[in-house]
C-alpha positions in Angstrom: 0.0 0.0 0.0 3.0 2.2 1.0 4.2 1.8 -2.7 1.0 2.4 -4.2 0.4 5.3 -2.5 4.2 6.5 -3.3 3.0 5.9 -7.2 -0.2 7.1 -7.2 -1.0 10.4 -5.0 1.8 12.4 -6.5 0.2 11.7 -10.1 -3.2 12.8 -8.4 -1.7 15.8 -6.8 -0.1 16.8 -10.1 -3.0 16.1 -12.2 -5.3 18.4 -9.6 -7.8 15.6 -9.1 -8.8 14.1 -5.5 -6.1 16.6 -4.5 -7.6 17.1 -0.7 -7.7 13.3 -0.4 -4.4 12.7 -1.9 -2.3 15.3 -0.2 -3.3 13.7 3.4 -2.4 10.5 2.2 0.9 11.5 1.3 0.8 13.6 4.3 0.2 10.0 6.7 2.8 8.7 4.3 5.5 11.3 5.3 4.2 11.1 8.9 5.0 7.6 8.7 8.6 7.7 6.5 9.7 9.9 9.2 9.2 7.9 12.2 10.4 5.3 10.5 13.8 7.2 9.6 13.7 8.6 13.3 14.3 4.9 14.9 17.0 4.3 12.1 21.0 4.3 13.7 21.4 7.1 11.0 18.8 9.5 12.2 19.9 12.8 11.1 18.7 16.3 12.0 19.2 17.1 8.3 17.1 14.5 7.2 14.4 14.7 10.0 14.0 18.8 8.7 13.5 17.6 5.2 10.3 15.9 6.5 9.3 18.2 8.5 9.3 20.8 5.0 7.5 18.3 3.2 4.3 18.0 5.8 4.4 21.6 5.6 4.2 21.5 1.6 1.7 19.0 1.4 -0.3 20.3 4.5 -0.8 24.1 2.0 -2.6 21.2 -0.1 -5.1 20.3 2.7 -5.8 23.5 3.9 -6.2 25.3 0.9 -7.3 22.8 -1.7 -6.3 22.3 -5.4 -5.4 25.6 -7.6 -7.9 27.3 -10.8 -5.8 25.7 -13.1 -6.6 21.7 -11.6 -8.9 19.1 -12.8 -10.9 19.4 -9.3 -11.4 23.3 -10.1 -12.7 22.6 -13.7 -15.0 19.8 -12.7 -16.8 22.0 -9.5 -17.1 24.8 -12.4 -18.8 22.2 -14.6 -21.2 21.0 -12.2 -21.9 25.1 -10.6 -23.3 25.7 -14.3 -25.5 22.6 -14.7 -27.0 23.0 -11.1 
């Protein structure tokens, strides 16, 4: 599932589509790499702040949703003129 995720959610989050659902997954996915890198022999403080910056990144996705220019905006257009 780990890979999968890995695969799939950055497509989704590139593509603007599920981009809410997709950037929290990744976001449990980075919460997970770095605990998992924290119990490692080779923990870093270098390495620890790189996940830290990538929650951050990710976490602008689940607060403030996909951009104009994404499939999600497009679609919610689509359906605000046919309702």
């Amino acid at each position: 599932m780990g890979t999968g995720g890995e695969l799939i959610l950055p497509v989704l989050l590139l593509l603007g589509l599920m981009t809410r659902p997709a950037a929290i997954g990744l976001f449990i996915l980075n919460a997970v790499a770095a605990y998992a890198y924290a119990l490692t022999d080779f923990y870093n403080f270098t390495g620890m702040m790189d996940h830290i910056l990538w929650g951050a990144m990710i976490l602008v996705y689940v607060l403030y949703g996909p951009s104009p220019l994404s499939i999600d905006s497009l679609l919610s257009k689509k359906t605000n003129d046919l309702g």
